[in-house]
N, C-alpha and C positions, 0 to 999 in steps of 0.2 A: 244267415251264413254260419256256419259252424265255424268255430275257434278253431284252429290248427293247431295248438295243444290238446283239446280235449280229441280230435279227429287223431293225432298221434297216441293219445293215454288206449283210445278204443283201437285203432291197430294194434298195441302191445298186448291190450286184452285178448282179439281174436287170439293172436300168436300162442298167448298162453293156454287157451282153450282147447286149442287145436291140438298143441301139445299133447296137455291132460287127456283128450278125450280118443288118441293115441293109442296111450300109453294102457286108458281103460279099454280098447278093444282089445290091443295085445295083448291084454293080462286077463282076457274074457270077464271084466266086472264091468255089468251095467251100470249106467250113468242112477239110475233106479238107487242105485245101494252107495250109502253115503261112506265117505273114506274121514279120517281125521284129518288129515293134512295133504298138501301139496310145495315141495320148497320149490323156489323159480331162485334159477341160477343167472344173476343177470349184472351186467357193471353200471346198469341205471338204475336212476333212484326208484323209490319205493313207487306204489301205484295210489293216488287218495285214496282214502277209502268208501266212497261210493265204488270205486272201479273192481276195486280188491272185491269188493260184496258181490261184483256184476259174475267174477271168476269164481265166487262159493257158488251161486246159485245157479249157474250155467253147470258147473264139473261136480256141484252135490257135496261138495268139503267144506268143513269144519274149521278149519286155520288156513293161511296161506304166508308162508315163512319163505323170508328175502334171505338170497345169498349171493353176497356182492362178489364178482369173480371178475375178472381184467377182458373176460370176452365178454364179446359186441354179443355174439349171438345169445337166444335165450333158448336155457335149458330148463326143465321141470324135472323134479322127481316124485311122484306119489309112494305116499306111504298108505302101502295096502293092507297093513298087518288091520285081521277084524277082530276086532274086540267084542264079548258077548251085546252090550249096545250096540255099535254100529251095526251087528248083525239083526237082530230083534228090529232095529230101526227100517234095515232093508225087506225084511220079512215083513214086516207092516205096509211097508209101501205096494212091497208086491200084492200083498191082502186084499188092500185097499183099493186096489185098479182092478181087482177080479170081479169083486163088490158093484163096484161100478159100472162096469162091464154086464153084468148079469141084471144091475139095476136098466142098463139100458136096454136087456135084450126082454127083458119083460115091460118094457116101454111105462116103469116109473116116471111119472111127474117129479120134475128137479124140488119139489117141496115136501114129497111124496115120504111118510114115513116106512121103514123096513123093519122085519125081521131078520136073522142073518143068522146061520147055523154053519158049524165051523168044526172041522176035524180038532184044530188047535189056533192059538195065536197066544204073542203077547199080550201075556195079562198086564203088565205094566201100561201097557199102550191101549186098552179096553172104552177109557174114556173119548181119548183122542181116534178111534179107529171109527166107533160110535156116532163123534160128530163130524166126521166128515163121510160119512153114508151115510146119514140121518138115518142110524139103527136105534131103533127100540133100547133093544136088545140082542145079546151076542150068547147064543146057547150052542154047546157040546153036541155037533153032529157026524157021522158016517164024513159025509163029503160039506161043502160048500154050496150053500142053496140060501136064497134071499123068501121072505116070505113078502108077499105085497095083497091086502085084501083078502088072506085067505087061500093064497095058490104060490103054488113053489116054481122057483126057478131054478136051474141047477148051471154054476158055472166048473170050470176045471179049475184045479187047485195042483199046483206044482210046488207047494213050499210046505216044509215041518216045521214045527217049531217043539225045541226041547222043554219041557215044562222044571 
């Protein structure tokens, strides 16, 4: 049977979520592209923190800052300002699902190593893009195309990145 504290900590969570993930439609930013912070305006205590972790990794943020206020209800605010990281961070990720994507439509083996050829990316993030698409290597191309065995795949690429 579940603890009726921790069944109320995870209702609070949803609430907060639900909130967040709101507030990221209406402001058209995918859950994909990570924000620094979110403050929850609330007159209950804090959440532990495993709970607090459950709300970064659900809504993709960075901090999540308590603001004790005299209402019952809870309110969130995201802070959307993007910072050249969090943008590079989101431009990665989107990268990385395209990758993936294209690894799947040429039906790579999940062990399977790639090539990967790329209009641009974060160079900073080169290493990290690398292993988690088990690429070789990341080369300067036209469009987005994975190499596997010697044959090209081409996926859509919807993102710039400023060098």
């Amino acid at each position: 049977m579940i603890h009726a504290t921790t069944e109320g900590e995870m209702q609070r969570v949803r609430a907060i979520c639900e909130l967040g993930h709101a507030q990221r439609k209406e402001k058209k930013i995918r859950v994909r592209q990570p924000l620094q912070s979110i403050k929850v305006k609330t007159s209950q205590n804090e959440l532990a923190k495993d709970f607090v972790q459950l709300i970064k990794e659900e809504l993709n943020i960075k901090e999540v800052d308590w603001v004790k206020t005299r209402s019952t209800d809870i309110k969130v605010e995201l802070n959307t300002e993007m910072t050249p990281v969090l943008k590079a961070e989101g431009e990665v990720r989107e990268l990385i699902r395209q990758i993936q994507e294209a690894r799947k439509t040429q039906g790579c083996a999940l062990d399977e190593k790639i090539i990967v050829y790329a209009p641009s990316w974060p160079k900073d993030f080169e290493d990290y893009i690398k292993k988690q698409t088990l690429a070789e290597k990341i080369i300067e191309g036209k469009e987005l195309k994975i190499e596997k065995d010697g044959l090209l795949s081409r996926a859509r690429l919807f993102i710039s990145v400023v060098k």
